[in-house]
C-alpha positions, 0 to 999 in steps of 0.5 A: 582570507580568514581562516573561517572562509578557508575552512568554509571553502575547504568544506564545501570542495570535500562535499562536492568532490565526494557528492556526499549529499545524493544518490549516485550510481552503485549506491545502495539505500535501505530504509525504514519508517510509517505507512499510512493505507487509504482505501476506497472500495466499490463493490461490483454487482453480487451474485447469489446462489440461492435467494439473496441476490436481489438484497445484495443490489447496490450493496457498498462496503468501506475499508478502515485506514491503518498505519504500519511499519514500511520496509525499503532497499533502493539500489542506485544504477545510475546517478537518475535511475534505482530501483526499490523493494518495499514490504510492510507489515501486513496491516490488519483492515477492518471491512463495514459491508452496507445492504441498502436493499435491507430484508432479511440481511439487514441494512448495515454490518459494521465489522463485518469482516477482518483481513490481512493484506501483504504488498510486496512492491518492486518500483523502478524510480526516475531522480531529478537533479545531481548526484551532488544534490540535497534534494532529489525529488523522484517519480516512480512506476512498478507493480504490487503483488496483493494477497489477502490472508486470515479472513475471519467474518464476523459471526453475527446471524446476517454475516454468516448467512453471507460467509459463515462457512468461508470468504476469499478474495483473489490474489492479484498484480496491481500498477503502482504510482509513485512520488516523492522526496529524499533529503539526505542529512549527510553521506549516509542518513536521509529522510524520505517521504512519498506517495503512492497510487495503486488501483486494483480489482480483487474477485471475491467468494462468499460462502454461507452457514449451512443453517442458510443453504450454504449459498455461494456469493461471488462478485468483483471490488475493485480497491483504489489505495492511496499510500503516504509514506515517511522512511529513514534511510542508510546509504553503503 
C-alpha cells in the first residue's frame, strides 16, 4: 500500500470515529445569513363607522417582498432531533391598499402604509441520515410570534380619511413549516439553506382624520409568507 492510500485511509478512520461532518447530540449551532420575506395578502370584509363601508367592498391590498439579516441557535438532543431559535431583523414592508369600489377614496393607494414586523421563531426540527453525514436534510413544525410595530400611513387625503388619526394591526401566534438543508463544510462550519410557510390572520383598526368624522375601519387580513432562507453556521 502506498503512503498516499495510508494517509487516505487514516483521514477518512479520523473522520468517521469523530463524526466531524453532522449534527449529533448535545451539539449546539449558531447561525447567520439572508431571508427573503414573500408575502400574500387578502383583505377580509372592511367595516365602517360612518359612510365608507359600501367602497371599501372587495377592496385588496399587497405586501412588498423584503430581505433581511436572519439569526439562528440550533441545539442538538439527539443526533435526528433540535430544536432552533430564529430573529431577524425586523424588516420594514411596504402595503398598496386598492379600493376597487373608487368614490370618494379613490381607486389605488400605493404606499399607503409602512410597517415593521418582528418573528421570533422557535422550530422543533426532524434530521435525515447519521450523525456522520455530509448532508442532513431536515423538516420542521414550530410557532411564530408576529407583531407589527411603527405604523406610519401615508398622508395623503384618501389615506387619512381611512387611518389619518392611527392604524393597528394585532399581534398573534402563527404555525410555522419548515424545510431544509445543512451542509457541513468541516467539524465546525456549515451552510444551510431552507424554506418556511407561515399562515396567519391579523385583525386590523383604522382610525381616520378628524376633518373625516374620525370614522373607525375594522376587519381581518389574513397573510400567507413563504420564507427562503441562506445561513452560515459555527457548530461548539
Amino acid at each position: 500500500m502506498t503512503s498516499i492510500s495510508k494517509i487516505g485511509l487514516a483521514c477518512a478512520a479520523l473522520l468517521a470515529a469523530s463524526g466531524a461532518f453532522a449534527q449529533k447530540a448535545g451539539d449546539n449551532i449558531v447561525s447567520v445569513g439572508l431571508a427573503s420575506i414573500n408575502t400574500n395578502t387578502d383583505v377580509g370584509p372592511l367595516t365602517n363607522s360612518g359612510a365608507y363601508t359600501p367602497l371599501l367592498v372587495g377592496s385588496t391590498a399587497n405586501i412588498s417582498s423584503e430581505t433581511t439579516v436572519s439569526f439562528g441557535w440550533l441545539h442538538m438532543y439527539t443526533d435526528n432531533i433540535g430544536g432552533e431559535f430564529t430573529l431577524g431583523l425586523p424588516p420594514t414592508v411596504t402595503q398598496d391598499l386598492m379600493t376597487p369600489n373608487g368614490g370618494a377614496l379613490g381607486t389605488s393607494h400605493p404606499g399607503a402604509a409602512q410597517i415593521d414586523i418582528w418573528t421570533p421563531t422557535a422550530i422543533a426540527k426532524y434530521f435525515f441520515g447519521t450523525s456522520k453525514d455530509q448532508w442532513r436534510p431536515y423538516v420542521g413544525i414550530g410557532a411564530s410570534y408576529v407583531s407589527f410595530h411603527n405604523i406610519n400611513t401615508k398622508q395623503t387625503a384618501d389615506v387619512k380619511a381611512l387611518a389619518g388619526t392611527s392604524a393597528a394591526l394585532s399581534s398573534t401566534w402563527a404555525p410555522v413549516y419548515n424545510a431544509g438543508l445543512i451542509y457541513n463544510i468541516d467539524d465546525k462550519w456549515s451552510i444551510s439553506g431552507s424554506v418556511s410557510y407561515i399562515p396567519l390572520t391579523t385583525s386590523a383598526t383604522f382610525v381616520g382624520d378628524a376633518a373625516h368624522g374620525s370614522t373607525t375601519t375594522t376587519g381581518d387580513i389574513k397573510l400567507k409568507t413563504t420564507d427562503y432562507v441562506v445561513k452560515m453556521g459555527y457548530r461548539f
